[in-house]
Every structure is written in structure tokens, then in C-alpha cells.
KOLTIKE-727746 format. One line per 8 residues: number of its first residue (from 1); their letters; for each residue x negated, y, z negated of C-alpha. Coordinates in steps of 0.02 Angstrom, whole numbers. Layout:
BEGIN
NUM) a) X:Y:Z  ...
***
This chain:
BEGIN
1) xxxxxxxx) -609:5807:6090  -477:5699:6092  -538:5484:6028  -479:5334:6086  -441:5190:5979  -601:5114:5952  -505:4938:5952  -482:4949:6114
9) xxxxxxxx) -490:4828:6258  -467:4921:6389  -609:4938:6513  -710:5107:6494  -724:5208:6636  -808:5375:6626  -760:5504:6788  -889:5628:6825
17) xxxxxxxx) -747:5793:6874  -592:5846:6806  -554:5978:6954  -410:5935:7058  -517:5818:7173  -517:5725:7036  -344:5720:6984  -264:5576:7107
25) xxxxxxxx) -426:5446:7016  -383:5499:6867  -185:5472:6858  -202:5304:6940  -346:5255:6786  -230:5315:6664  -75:5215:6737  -170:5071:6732
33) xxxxxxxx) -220:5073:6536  -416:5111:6562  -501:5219:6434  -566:5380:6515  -721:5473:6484  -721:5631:6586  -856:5737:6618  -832:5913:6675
41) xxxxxxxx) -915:6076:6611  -742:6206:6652  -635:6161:6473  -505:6230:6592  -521:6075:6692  -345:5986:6746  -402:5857:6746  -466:5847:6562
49) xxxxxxxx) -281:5825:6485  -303:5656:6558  -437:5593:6466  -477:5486:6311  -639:5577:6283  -667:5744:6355  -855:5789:6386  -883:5960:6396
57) xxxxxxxx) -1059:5939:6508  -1114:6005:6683  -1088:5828:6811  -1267:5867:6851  -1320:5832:6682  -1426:5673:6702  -1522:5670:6521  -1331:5687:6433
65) xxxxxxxx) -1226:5582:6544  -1354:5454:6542  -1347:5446:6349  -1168:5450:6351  -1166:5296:6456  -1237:5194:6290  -1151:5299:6170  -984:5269:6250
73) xxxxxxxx) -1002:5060:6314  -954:5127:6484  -923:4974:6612  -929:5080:6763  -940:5263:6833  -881:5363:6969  -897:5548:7045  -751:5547:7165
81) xxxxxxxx) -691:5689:7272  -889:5781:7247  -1060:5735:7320  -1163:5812:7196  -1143:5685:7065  -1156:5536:7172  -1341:5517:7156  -1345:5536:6973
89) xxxxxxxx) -1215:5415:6959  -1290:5277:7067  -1457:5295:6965  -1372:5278:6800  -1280:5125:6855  -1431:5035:6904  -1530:5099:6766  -1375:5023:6641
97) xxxxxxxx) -1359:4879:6766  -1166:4937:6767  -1093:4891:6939  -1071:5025:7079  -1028:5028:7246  -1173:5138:7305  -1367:5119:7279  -1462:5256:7256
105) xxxxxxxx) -1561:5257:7426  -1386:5274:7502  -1329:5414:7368  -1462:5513:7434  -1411:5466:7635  -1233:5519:7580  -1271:5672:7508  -1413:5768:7578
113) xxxxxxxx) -1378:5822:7748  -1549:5824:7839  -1570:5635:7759  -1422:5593:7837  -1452:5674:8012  -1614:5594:8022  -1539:5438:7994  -1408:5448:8116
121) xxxxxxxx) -1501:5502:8241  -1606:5342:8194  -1473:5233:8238  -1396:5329:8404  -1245:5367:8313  -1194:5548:8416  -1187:5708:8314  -1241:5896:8341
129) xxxxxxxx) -1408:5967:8382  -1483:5994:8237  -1645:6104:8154  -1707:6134:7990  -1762:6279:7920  -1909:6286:7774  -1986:6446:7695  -2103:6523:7831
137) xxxxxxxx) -2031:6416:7969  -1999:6520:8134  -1832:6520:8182  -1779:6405:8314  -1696:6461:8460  -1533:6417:8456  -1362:6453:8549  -1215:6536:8452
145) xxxxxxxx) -1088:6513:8410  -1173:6371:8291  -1169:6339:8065  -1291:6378:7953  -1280:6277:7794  -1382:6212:7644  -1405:6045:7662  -1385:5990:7482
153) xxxxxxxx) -1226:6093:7445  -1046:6062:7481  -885:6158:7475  -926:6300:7595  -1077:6357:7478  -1192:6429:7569  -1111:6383:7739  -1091:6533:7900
161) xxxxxxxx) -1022:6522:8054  -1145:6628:8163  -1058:6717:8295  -1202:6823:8349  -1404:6763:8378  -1417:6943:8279  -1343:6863:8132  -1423:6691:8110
169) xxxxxxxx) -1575:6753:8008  -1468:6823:7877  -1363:6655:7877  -1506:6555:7833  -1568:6650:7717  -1390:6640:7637  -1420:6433:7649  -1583:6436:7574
177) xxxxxxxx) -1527:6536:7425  -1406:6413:7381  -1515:6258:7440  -1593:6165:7274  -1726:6133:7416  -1750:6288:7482  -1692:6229:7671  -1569:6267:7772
185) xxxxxxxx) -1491:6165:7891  -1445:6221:8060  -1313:6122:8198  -1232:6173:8368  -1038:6203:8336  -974:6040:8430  -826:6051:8528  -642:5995:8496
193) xxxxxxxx) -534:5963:8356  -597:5916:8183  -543:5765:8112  -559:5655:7961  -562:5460:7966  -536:5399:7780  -599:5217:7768  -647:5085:7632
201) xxxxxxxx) -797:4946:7637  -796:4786:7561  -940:4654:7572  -998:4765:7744  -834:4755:7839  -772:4947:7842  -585:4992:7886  -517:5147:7934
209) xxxxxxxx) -365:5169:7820  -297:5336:7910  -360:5474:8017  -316:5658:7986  -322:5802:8099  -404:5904:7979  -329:6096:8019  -453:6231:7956
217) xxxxxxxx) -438:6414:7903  -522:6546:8020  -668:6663:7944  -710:6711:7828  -635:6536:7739  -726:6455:7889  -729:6255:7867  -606:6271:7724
225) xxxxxxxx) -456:6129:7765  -267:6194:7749  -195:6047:7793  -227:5847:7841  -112:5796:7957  -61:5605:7983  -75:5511:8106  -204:5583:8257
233) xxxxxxxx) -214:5559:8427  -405:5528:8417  -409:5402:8305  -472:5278:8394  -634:5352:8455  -637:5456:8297  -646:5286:8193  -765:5199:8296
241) xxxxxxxx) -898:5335:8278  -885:5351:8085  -893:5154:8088  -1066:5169:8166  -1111:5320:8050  -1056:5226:7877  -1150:5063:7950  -1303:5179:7979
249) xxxxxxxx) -1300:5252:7821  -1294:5089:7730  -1121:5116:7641  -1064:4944:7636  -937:4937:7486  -822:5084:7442  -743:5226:7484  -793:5360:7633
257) xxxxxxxx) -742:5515:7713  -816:5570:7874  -786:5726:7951  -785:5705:8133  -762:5816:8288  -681:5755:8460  -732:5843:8621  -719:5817:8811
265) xxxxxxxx) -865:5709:8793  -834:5598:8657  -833:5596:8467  -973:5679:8358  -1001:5653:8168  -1001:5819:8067  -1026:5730:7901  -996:5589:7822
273) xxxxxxxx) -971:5558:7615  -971:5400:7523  -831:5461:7433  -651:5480:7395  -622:5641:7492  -581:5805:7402  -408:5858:7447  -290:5742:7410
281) xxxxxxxx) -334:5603:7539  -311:5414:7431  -119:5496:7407  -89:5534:7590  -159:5352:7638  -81:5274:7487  113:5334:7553  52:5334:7760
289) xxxxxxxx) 2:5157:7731  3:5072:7586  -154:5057:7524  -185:5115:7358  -352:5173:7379  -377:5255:7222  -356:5098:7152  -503:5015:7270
297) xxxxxxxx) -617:5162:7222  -586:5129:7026  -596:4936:7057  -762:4956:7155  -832:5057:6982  -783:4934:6885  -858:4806:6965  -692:4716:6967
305) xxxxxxxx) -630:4630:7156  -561:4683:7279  -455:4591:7406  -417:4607:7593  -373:4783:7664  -213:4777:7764  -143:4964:7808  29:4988:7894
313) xxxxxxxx) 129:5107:7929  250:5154:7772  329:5327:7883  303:5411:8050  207:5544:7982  119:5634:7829  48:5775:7785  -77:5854:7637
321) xxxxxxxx) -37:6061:7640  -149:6160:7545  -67:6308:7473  -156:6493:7443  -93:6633:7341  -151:6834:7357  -294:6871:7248  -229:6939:7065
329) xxxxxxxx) -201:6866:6896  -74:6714:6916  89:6747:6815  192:6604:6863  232:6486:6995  401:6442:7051  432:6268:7142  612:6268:7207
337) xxxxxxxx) 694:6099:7163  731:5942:7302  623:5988:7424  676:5878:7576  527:5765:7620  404:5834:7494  309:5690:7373  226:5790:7286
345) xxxxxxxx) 176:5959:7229  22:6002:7141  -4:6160:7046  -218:6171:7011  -195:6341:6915  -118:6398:6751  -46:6577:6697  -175:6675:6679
353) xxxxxxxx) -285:6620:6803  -389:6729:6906  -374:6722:7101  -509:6759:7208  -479:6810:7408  -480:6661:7513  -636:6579:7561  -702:6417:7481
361) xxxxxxxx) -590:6270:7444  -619:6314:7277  -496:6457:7304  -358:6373:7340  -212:6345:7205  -116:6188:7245  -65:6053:7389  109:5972:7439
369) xxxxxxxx) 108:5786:7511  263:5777:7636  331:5625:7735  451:5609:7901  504:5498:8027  370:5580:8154  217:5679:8108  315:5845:8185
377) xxxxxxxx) 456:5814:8045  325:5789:7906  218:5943:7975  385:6036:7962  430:6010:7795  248:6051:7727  276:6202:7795  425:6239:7754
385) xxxxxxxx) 381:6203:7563  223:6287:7545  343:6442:7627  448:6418:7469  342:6388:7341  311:6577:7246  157:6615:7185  178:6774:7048
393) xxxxxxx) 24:6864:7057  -21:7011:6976  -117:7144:7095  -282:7168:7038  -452:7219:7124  -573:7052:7134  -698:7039:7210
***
């Protein structure tokens, strides 16, 4: 474990994660002087090098994070870039009486997905058909192709896309395996383009800070993102419906990330997360506009305030590109120097490493951030260096 200096004035933020959802949080903390207490449970964590005091504990931990609160003096916690945490953490802030930008009725709206549906629906806010499945329950009949998920997971866990009425028994049997609830949630695949709106609330008032086309991988990595891509042509009526669904859902100070898709007939929430998102999105908005949102998320934790939003336009276009390797043992990466355009590349694996084939976003080994004059340049030179950057992989069976 590595100690602070107990002398310290610094305020004392402990991060629940050290994966690389975490990473963009935890730089921005550590620029800014404040002591770090990280929780994560992988010692291989990237984002543990960062902190003050490393705490080698499952984020899901309530008992040992909650005693860690006292042990520590932490003025404010956060789980960015994961939902699983979120509830824990907005019950051990108002259990400590430490600020937080989330109660714990709205942790649980944020992160269970049938909650969340209900309450949507509740408020007229449009989304897919929807059904839940419980132990015994008959399935419903339901048009393919559609998703099968557990409703309490995230990151692709326990998530099918059913092409065939044949297979939708097995999918939710899949989803209630991995469900802590034993449920599995099923939705109608809306039409259109997938995109994310990436917004902040302060005192009620939300603001969409950017909106992503959100480009996914095909099955079996189905729902997996490969790259964000800044600005969208939908993001006016994509915006509009994730401002009724964070309203809904009662998220009235802090970050959110709602997934949203945008068909013929309007705009439909997928999701929605009270939340930094997980790949890389406070950067992209951050250079695309100006807005240091990792810096709101961390002020909002704190408790600290926060003044009035403003994004504009820093470049014509951005783009987050995740990059994937062929499964094997990673030997090396090589990142070619002065690539044109690029921000920033981000390696989540060391030598060594074990890659598995491609289908959670758990499985993919790094992300580029590139800029242009025009969202085609930007796209272009994402590509372009996730082309160049060489992943040396040793061939080896995994399953």
C-alpha cells in the first residue's frame, strides 16, 4: 500500500474502480492535489498507480468500504464510469452525511433496469416494449429480433441479441444466471442509430454537454461500443428525450450518460446512467467543448460548487476509438510517434496480459481521442491510428 502524508490538507477522495473507466477521474484528482483512496479488487488495476492508498477490496464491498470511510476521513466518494457501485456509494454518503450528488432512491432508478423502465414509462418518456421475466414466468410472446439482458448487470453480462423466437428461452436463462435478482429483462430492438447524449445537472437544470453516435461491434460483441463519434446529427431530439428521462429519474445534480436510439419515429431511451460514462467520454467533451467534466463529477463528490455550464465548440469534430487486439498473451505494444490529430492514446493492458476473443467491453485493450476541423477528418485519423498502433500478441488457444 502506498500512505499519504498524514499532514495533509488536501481533501480525501476515495474512487470506487481503478479499471480504465476510471482512469480520466482519477488523473484529473491527482492533478488537482486531492488525496486518493481507490478501491478496486484486480491489484492489476491501472488505475491503482494513481492512488495515495490502494484498497485491495471488491467495489461491492459495503461492510469494508463503509469502514474505510471513517478509517480514512473521506470527504466524498464516487463510482464513476460503473453502475454497480453507485448504490453503495449513495448509501454510505448519507449514512456519513458526506455530500453526493445522487440519493439512494435514485441510485437504485439509475441502476436497475426494470426500476428504471417502470419509471419512465411513469412519466411518458418513450422507450422500447418491455417484459420481465421471473423464475416460472411463461414466456411472453415477443417479436425478434429483440435483447435479452439482466437487469442489474452492465457491460454486456448476461446480454443476447435474439435473432430467432427459437433462441429467446436460452437467452433468458443466460440473463437470469447472471441477474443478482434472478430476472431477466426483455425489450424490442428499437430502430435507428444508437447514440449517446453526455450531460451534467446542477441545482435541476440538466445540459447536454455533447452527443455521440455511439458505433457498435456486430455479434457476438453485440452492444459493445468501438467508437464515439462527435458531433451527431440527432442531437437535438436525442437530447431532448434523455432530458425528460434524467428529469424522470430524479437525477438532478451530476453527471449522466444515456444511451439513446433514433428511428423514423422519434427518439427512444435505451438506458440511462447517473454516471460518468465508461469509455472515455469527460475527455472527448472536455477537448469537443470545453467543459472539464471530470472536474464537475469530482467537484459534485466533494460537495464543493459548481458554476454555470457553458459548452462550445473547441474543433469541428472528435472522436473516442476503441482499439482490439487478437486473442494471445500481449508481448508489447508499439505506438508510432506524432500521430497527426491524435490526443491521446491509452494502453489498458501490460506485457503479459491475457487476451480474450472479442466480446465484452471488458475485452478491449486501449482507446485513441482524435480531433479535426470536421468530424470526417477526426473519424479519419482515429482510424488511421488505431490501423497503426501494433499490438504483439502471442498465439495462444483462449477460450
Amino acid at each position: 500500500m502506498v500512505e499519504s502524508d498524514p499532514r495533509s490538507r488536501s481533501p480525501r477522495l476515495l474512487v470506487l474502480g481503478a479499471g480504465p473507466a476510471q482512469l480520466g477521474l482519477l488523473e484529473a484528482a491527482r492533478a488537482r492535489g486531492i488525496w486518493l483512496a481507490v478501491v478496486d479488487r484486480n491489484v492489476s488495476a491501472p488505475g491503482l498507480r494513481l492512488a495515495d492508498r490502494r484498497c485491495i477490496l471488491s467495489t461491492d464491498d459495503e461492510p469494508a468500504i463503509d469502514r474505510l470511510v471513517g478509517a480514512l476521513g473521506i470527504e466524498g466518494l464516487i463510482a464513476p464510469g460503473t453502475d454497480s457501485p453507485l448504490g453503495l456509494a449513495a448509501r454510505i454518503a448519507e449514512r456519513s452525511g458526506l455530500p453526493h450528488p445522487l440519493s439512494p432512491q435514485t441510485a437504485v432508478l439509475a441502476t436497475n433496469k426494470v426500476r428504471q423502465r417502470e419509471r419512465l414509462d411513469e412519466a411518458g418518456v418513450p422507450q422500447p416494449r418491455w417484459w420481465v421475466v421471473a423464475p416460472d414466468d411463461p414466456l411472453p410472446e415477443v417479436e425478434t429480433p429483440c435483447v435479452v439482458k439482466a437487469p442489474d448487470r452492465q457491460g454486456q453480462r448476461g446480454l443476447t441479441l435474439v435473432q430467432r423466437a427459437g433462441d429467446l428461452e436460452p437467452a433468458v436463462e443466460t440473463a437470469r444466471a447472471e441477474s443478482r435478482g434472478n430476472l431477466a429483462l426483455i425489450e424490442e430492438l428499437a430502430p435507428g442509430p444508437e447514440v449517446t447524449v453526455i450531460g451534467f445537472s446542477r441545482a435541476g437544470v440538466f445540459t447536454a454537454l455533447a452527443v455521440t453516435d455511439r458505433l457498435v461491434a456486430e455479434p457476438p460483441a453485440f452492444g459493445v461500443a468501438l467508437a464515439h463519434v462527435w458531433p451527431s446529427d440527432a442531437a437535438a431530439v436525442a437530447a431532448a428525450v434523455a432530458e425528460r428521462a434524467v428529469t424522470a429519474l430524479g437525477i438532478d445534480e451530476g453527471p449522466s450518460y444515456a444511451q439513446v436510439r433514433v428511428g423514423a419515429d422519434g427518439a427512444r431511451v435505451i438506458e440511462v446512467a447517473a454516471r460518468l460514462g465508461g469509455g472515455h467520454d469527460a475527455e472527448l467533451v472536455e477537448r469537443a467543448t470545453g467543459v472539464p467534466l471530470n472536474d464537475l463529477a469530482i467537484d459534485a463528490g466533494l460537495g464543493l460548487p459548481i458554476g454555470p455550464i457553458e459548452p462550445s465548440p473547441r474543433v469541428g469534430g472528435a472522436v473516442t476509438r476503441f482499439l482490439v487486439a487478437r486473442p494471445g498473451v500481449l508481448e508489447g505494444v508499439d505506438v508510432p510517434d506524432g500521430l497527426e490529430g491524435v490526443e491521446r492514446v491509452r494502453i489498458y493492458r501490460e506485457p503479459g496480459f491475457v487476451v480474450r476473443p472479442f466480446r465484452r467491453g471488458s475485452d478491449r485493450v486501449g482507446a485513441v481521442l482524435a480531433v479535426g476541423a470536421s468530424r470526417a477528418e477526426a473519424a479519419e485519423r482515429a482510424e488511421r491510428a488505431a490501423a497503426s498502433i501494433a499490438f504483439r500478441v502471442e498465439a495462444t488457444r483462449v477460450a
